[in-house]
Each structure stands twice: as C-alpha cells, then as structure tokens.
C-alpha positions as CSV (number, residue, x, y, z in Angstrom):
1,X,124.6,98.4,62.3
2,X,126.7,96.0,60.3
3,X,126.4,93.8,57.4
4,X,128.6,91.3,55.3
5,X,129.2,91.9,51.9
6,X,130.3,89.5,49.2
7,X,133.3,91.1,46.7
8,X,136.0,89.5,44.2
9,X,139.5,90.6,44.6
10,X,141.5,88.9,41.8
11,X,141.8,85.2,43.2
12,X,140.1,85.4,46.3
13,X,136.3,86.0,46.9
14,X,135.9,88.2,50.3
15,X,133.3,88.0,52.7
16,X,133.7,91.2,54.6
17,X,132.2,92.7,57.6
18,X,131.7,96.1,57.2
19,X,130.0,98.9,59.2
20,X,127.2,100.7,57.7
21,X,128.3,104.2,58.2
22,X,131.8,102.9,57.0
23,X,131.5,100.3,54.4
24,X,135.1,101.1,53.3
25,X,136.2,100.2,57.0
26,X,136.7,96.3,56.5
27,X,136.0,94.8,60.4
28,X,136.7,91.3,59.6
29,X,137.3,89.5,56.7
30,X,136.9,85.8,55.5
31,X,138.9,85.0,52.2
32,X,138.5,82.0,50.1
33,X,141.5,82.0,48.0
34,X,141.2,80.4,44.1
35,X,144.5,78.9,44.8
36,X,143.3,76.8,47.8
37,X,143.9,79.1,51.3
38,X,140.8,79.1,53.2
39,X,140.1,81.6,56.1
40,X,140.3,80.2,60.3
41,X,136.5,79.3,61.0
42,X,137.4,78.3,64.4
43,X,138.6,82.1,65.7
44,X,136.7,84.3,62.9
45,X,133.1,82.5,63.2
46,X,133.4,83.5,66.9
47,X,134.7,87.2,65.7
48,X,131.5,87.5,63.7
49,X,129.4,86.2,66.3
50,X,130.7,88.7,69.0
51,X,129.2,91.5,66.6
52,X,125.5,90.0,66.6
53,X,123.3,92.1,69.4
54,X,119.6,92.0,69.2
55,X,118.2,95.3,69.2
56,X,116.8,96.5,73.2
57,X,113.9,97.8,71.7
58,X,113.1,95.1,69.2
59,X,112.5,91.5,69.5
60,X,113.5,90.2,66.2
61,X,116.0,93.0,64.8
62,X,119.3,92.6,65.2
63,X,122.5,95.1,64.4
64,X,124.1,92.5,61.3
65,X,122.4,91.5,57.9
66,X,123.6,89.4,54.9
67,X,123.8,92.1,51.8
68,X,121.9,90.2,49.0
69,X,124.5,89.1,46.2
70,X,123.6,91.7,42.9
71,X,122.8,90.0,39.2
72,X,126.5,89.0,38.5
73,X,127.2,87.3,41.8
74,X,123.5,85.4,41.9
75,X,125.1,84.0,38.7
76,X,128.3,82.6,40.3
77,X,128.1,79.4,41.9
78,X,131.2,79.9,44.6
79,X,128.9,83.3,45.3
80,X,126.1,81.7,45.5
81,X,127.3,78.8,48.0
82,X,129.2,81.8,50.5
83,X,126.0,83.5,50.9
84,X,123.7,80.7,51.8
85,X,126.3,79.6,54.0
86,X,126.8,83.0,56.0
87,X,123.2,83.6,55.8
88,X,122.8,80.0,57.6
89,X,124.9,81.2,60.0
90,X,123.8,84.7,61.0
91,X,120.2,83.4,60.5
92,X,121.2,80.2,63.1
93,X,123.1,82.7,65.3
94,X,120.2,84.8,65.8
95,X,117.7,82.1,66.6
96,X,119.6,80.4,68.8
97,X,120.2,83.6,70.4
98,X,116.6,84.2,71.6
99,X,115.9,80.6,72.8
100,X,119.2,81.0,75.0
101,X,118.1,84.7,76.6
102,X,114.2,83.1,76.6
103,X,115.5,80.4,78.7
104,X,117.5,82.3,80.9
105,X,114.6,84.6,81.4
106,X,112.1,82.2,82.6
107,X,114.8,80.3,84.9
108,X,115.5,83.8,86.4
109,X,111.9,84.6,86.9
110,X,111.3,81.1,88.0
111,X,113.9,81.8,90.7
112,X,112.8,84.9,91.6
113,X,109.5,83.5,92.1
114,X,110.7,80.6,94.5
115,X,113.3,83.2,96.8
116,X,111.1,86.2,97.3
C-alpha cells in the first residue's frame, strides 16, 4: 500500500510517495521549489502511475491514497492547490483504469464468444 504525502522542506513543498510500512522510505518525489524549479510531469506522472494496482479481490480499492493535508496545510493555499491536483490525478487514474480493463473484458469475452 502506498500513499502521497504533502511536507514543507524550507523552500520547497514535497509531494512524496511513500510506502505504508516505510513512510521514511521516499519512492518518488515531486518538488515545487519557492524559488521557481518545478518537478518533470512528463517522466514522474507516469512513475506514479506505474504504482496504482487495483486490488484482485476488490473492485474499487486500489494500493495508493492521497493523505488528507492536517489543520496547518488546509490553511495554505500552495497546499491546498497540490492536493486537489494529485487527488484529481489518482482519482482520474483510477477511473479510467476500470473503464480500460471493463472494456478489454467484454471485447475478450465477446471474442471468446464468436471463436469457440
């Protein structure tokens, strides 16, 4: 299980993937620096996607969550704009997810159906 979390490291505000039974182990990291640098979304969107799975035994759970910002980050606006912009993202991810394998499962069982 994974999640993101949302910290503040002097100038930069982190959006970290972390596991759950090591949330000291940073898997990937997104900065957005105070003083302008801006993380790669074209390489580390697709990192972060590559660690969404759907659970095989459930439907609509899924192995990464968005950590809910605490009191002092629901008050900061740069906060507050990451996390309803990863959330988008995860939340996107995952539905689009399970039209794609819905899709593929009824063009499979329709093609079973017409070659047996």
């Amino acid at each position: 299980m994974y999640k993101l979390v949302f910290k503040k490291d002097e100038n930069d505000y982190l959006v970290n993937l972390v596991s759950v039974k090591k949330p000291s182990h940073v898997i990937l990291s997104f900065v957005f620096s105070e003083n302008g640098d801006k993380p790669d979304f074209k390489t580390d969107l697709i990192k972060l996607a590559s660690h969404i799975e759907q659970d095989r035994n459930e439907d609509n759970t899924f192995n990464l969550e968005v950590e809910p910002l605490n009191e002092e980050q629901e008050n900061n606006i740069i906060f507050k704009t990451l996390y309803t912009v990863f959330t988008k993202f995860v939340e996107s991810f995952k539905t689009q997810y399970k039209k794609t394998r819905d899709k593929l499962e009824k063009e499979f069982l329709n093609w079973e159906k017409n070659n047996n």
